[in-house]
N, C-alpha and C positions, 0 to 999 in steps of 0.2 A: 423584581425591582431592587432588592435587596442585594442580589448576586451582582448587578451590574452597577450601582452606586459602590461595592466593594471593588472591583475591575476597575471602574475607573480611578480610584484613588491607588490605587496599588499601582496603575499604569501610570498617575501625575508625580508620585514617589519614587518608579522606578525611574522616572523620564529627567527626572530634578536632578539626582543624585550623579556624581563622576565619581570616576575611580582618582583617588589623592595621589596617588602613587604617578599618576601621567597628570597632573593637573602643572606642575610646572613647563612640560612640553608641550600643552593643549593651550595653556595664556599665556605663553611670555608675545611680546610680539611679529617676531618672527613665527612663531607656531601658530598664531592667528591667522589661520589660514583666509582666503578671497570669499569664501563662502560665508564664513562666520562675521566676517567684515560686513558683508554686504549684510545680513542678518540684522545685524547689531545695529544699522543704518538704518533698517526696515523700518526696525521698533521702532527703534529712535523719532520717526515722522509720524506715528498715527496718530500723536495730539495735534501737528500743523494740518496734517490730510484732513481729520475728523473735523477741526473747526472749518474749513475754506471749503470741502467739498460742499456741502448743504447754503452756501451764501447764497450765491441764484436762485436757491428755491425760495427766498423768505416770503416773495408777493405770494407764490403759491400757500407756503404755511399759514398763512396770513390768511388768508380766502378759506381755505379748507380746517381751520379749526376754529375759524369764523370766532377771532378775536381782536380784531381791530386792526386797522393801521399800528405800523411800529411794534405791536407784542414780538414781533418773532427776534425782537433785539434783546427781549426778556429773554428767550429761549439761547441764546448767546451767551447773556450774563451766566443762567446756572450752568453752564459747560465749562466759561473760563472760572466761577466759582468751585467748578467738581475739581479742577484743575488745581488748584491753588491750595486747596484742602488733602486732597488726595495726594498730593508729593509731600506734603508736609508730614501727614499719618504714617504713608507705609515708605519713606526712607528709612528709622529705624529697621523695621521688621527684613530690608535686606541687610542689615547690619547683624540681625539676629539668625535669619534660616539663609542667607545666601541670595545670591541675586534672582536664582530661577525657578523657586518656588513660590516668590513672591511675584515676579514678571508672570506665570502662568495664570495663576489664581486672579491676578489683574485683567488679564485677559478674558478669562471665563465669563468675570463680570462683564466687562468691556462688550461681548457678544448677546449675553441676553439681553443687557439692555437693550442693543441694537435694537432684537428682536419684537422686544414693546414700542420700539421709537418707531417701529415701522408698521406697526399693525392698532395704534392707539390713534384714538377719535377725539381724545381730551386735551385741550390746551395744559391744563394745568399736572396732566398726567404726565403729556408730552414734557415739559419742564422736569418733572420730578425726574422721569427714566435721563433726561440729557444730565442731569444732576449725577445720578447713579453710572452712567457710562464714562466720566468723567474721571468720577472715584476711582473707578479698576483700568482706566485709561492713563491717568496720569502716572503708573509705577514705569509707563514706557518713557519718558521722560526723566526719570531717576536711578532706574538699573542699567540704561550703557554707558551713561557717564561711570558710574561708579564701577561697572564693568573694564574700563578705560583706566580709571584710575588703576582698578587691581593689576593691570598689566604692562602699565607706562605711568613714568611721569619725564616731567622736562621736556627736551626735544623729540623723542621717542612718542610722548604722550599726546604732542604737537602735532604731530606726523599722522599719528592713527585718527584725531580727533578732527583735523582736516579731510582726510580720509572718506569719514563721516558724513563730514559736511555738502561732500557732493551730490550722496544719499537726502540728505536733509534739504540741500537747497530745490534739489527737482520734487520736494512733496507739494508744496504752496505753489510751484511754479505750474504743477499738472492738475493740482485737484479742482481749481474753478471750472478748469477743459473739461474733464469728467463729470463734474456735477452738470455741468451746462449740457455734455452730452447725453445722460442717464435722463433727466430735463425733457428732450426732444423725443425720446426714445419712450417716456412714461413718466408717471409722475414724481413727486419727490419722495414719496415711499422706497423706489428704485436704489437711490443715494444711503439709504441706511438697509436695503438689505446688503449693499457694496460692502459697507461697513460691518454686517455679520461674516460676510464671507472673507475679509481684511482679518476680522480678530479671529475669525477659527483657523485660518490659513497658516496663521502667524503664530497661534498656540501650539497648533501640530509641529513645525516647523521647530520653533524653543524647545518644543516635547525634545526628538529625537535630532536634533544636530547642533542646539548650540550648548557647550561648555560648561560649567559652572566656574569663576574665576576666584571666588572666594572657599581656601579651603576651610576645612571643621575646626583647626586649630585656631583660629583668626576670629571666630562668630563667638557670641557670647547672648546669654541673656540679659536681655535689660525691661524691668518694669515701668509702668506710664513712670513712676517721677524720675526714673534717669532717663528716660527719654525726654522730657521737661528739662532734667536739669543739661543734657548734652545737647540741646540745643537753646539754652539760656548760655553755656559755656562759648560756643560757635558765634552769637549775636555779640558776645562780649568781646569777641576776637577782634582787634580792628583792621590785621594783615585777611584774615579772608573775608571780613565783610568790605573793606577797598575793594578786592579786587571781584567780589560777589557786586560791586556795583558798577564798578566797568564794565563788565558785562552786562547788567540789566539797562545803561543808559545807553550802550551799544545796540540794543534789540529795541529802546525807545526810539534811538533816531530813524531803523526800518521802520519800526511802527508807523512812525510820524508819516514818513510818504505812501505808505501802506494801506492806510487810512483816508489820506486827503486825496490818493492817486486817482481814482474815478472822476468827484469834480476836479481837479486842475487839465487832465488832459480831455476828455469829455465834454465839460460845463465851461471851460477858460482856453484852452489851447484850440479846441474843436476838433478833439481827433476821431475818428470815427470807431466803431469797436471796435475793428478789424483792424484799424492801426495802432487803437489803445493796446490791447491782447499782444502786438506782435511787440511792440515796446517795452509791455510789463515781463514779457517772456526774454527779452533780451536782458535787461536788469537784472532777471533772474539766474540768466548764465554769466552775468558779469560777478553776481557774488560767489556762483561755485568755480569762476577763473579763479577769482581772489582767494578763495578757499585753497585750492589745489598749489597754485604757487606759492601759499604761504606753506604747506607741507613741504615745498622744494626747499625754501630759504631755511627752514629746523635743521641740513644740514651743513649750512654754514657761519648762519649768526646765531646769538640770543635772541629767544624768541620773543623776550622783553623790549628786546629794541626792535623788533618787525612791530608790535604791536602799537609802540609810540611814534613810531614814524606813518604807521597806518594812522592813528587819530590825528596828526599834525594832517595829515593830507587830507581823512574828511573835513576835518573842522576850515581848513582851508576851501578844501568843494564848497563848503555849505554857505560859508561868508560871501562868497566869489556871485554866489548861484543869489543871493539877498541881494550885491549890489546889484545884479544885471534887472534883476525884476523891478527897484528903487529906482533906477536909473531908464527905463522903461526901454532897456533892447531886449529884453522876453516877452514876448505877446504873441496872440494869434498868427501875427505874421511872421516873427520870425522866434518857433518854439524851439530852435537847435542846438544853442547854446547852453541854454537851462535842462534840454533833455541829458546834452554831454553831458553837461557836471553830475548830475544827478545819479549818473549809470556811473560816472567816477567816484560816487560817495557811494554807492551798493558796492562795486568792485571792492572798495577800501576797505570795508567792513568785513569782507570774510578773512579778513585779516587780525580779526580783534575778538570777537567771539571764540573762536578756538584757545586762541595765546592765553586767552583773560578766565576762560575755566580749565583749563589744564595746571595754570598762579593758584588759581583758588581750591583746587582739591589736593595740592602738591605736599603740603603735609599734616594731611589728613587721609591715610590710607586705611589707620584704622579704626574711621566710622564713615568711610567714604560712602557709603547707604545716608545717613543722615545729613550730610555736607551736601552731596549731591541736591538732596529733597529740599532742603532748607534756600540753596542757590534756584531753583527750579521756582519757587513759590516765589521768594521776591521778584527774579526774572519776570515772572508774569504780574506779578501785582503793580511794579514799578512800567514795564512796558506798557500796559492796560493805560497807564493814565497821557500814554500821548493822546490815547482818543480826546479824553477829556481838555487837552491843552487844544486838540486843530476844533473841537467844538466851540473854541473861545475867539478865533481868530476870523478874519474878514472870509468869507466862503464865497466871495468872487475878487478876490487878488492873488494873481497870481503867486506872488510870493508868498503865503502862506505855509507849504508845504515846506519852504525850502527855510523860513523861519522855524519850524517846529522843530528839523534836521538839526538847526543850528543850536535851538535849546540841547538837543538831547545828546551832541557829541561836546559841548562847552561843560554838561555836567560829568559826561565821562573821564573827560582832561581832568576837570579839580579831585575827581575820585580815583583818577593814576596817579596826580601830585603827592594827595593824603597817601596813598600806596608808597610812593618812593620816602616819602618823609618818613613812613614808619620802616622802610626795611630797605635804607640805602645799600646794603650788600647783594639787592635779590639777583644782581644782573652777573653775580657770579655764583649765587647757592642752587640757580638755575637752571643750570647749564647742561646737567645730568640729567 
């Protein structure tokens, strides 16, 4: 036992490390080769996959560890709580050992937990392991941003980050299909061994083909109170925290119809699932259109102005999509109108999430491990609370949804304004 706990760490040590000497040709971005792209992508989704695959199963969770109606929305809470904890901790530590001995060792975690989530009889067990999967789940959310940074910023940075996002938008688009199908095929145990076979596939795969982007010269050690005080320095920032919230009100406004999409099209439109699915799945290719041709437009504009011209347009969708509902030409009879706009405000979007974290890590490359983590945890804690806002709102008018959209890109706009007021030059320090 002793021989092969030394093997493997010799093997996560040998797998972590790249040679410095080829590290400028292995990340610049042309040397970022389709494979390592697509890699980088992978990671990137196992926090959207891991939360949206297991949603179908809740009635079943619910029956089967036989704690009530509604618990399995507990079981929610401690995943987006691992989430929001776990990019906060181990951003530093990529700032300290590099991005991919921290990505592995997250993973590690990430798969035993699986392992308990899928063979545990305990509700309260089951909680604690989606707690603990969370924790070594979340570093996949912090090291290809930061990944990203190490090897672009600006338009370049823009480019690869859309890139990404194609990767990213097909994980929440596929994983309800898969969990619904694992579902059919057995029970919801099935969905979290998915998930052990996602994280060890994904370990192997970091092991022996992606990169390291941070070299030895660049890492430093840093004890808990500079990691305290370097992210008490970042919160004090007010150019990355603007633009750390245009992004998280940008992920509020999916939120928002993300949330209420079941009842409006479902409970108020009357669509059947087989038309809701085909719907929610087009949506989903309208933000990775938007994604993709905002990677086109990095070579020709500032990406500062794709990204404010993208908010003018949702913020325009969303208002447009509140008069029709007020004015009552959206309804069961006729849902076309309001579906259009709504696929026009997802399309819009993949337009602003990329622009708005490529702003925010642009001059911070070197702590971009903790930039990244610190942007990741508010993302989700401020996204988190559109639930909280559609749970306030009429849950049979139609317009609900598209009111919530409209909160969450109106605060977007005032946190681009406070952005330009603090760094009216950014639309030329950017450009690079």
């Amino acid at each position: 036992m002793g021989e092969a706990r030394f093997l493997f760490f010799a093997l996560l040590s040998r797998g972590a490390r790249v040679s410095v000497t080829s590290l400028s040709e292995q990340t610049s971005p042309q040397g970022m080769n389709g494979l390592t792209r697509v890699l980088i992508g992978v990671i990137f989704i196992l926090g959207p996959v891991s939360t949206d695959m297991y949603l179908p199963a809740f009635p079943e969770l619910e029956h089967d560890l036989g704690h009530g109606a509604g618990s399995a929305q507990l079981t929610l809470t401690a995943w987006l709580a691992g989430l929001a904890i776990g990019q906060f901790t181990l951003g530093p530590l990529c700032d300290r050992y590099g991005r991919k001995l921290p990505l592995l060792f997250g993973l590690v975690v990430y798969a035993l937990a699986s392992v308990g989530l899928a063979l545990t009889t305990s509700f309260h067990m089951f909680c604690t392991l989606r707690f603990v999967a969370a924790l070594g789940g979340a570093i996949s959310s912090v090291a290809p941003r930061a990944m990203v940074r190490d090897v672009a910023t600006g338009s370049a940075g823009v480019k690869l980050m859309s890139q990404l996002m194609l990767i990213f938008g097909l994980g929440p688009l596929l994983a309800p299909s898969i969990g619904s199908f694992l579902l059919d095929w057995g029970s919801w145990r099935l969905i979290f061994w998915a998930n052990v076979v996602f994280g060890v596939v994904t370990f192997f795969c970091t092991l022996f083909l992606l990169p390291e982007t941070l070299p030895l010269d660049r890492r430093f050690a840093l004890p808990v109170s500079g990691m305290v005080a370097r992210y008490r320095d970042l919160v004090r920032e007010p150019l990355f925290c603007s633009a750390v919230m245009v992004v998280s009100f940008a992920t509020f406004t999916m939120f928002a119809y993300l949330s209420n999409a079941p009842a409006l099209f479902e409970n108020i439109l009357h669509f059947s699932p087989h038309l809701f699915a085909i719907f929610f799945g087009l949506n989903g290719i309208g933000f990775i259109i938007g994604s993709q041709v905002n990677a086109k437009l990095a070579n020709r504009f500032l990406f500062t102005r794709v990204m404010e011209t993208a908010m003018l347009a949702v913020l325009l969708f969303c208002a447009l999509a509140v008069v029709v509902c007020l004015s009552g030409f959206a309804g069961p009879q006729n849902p076309w109108i309001l579906c259009a706009l709504i696929w026009c405000t997802t399309f819009s979007l993949g337009f602003i999430g990329p622009n708005a974290g490529i702003l925010a890590l642009t001059h911070h490359g070197h702590q971009a491990g903790a930039a990244a983590a610190l942007m990741g945890t508010l993302n989700w804690t401020i996204a988190g609370l559109a639930g909280v806002l559609m749970s306030f709102l009429p849950t049979d008018w139609v317009g609900s949804t598209s009111v919530g959209m409209l909160v969450g890109i109106s605060f977007c706009w005032l946190c681009d304004l406070w952005r330009r007021r603090l760094d009216p030059q950014s639309y030329l320090s950017v450009r690079q």
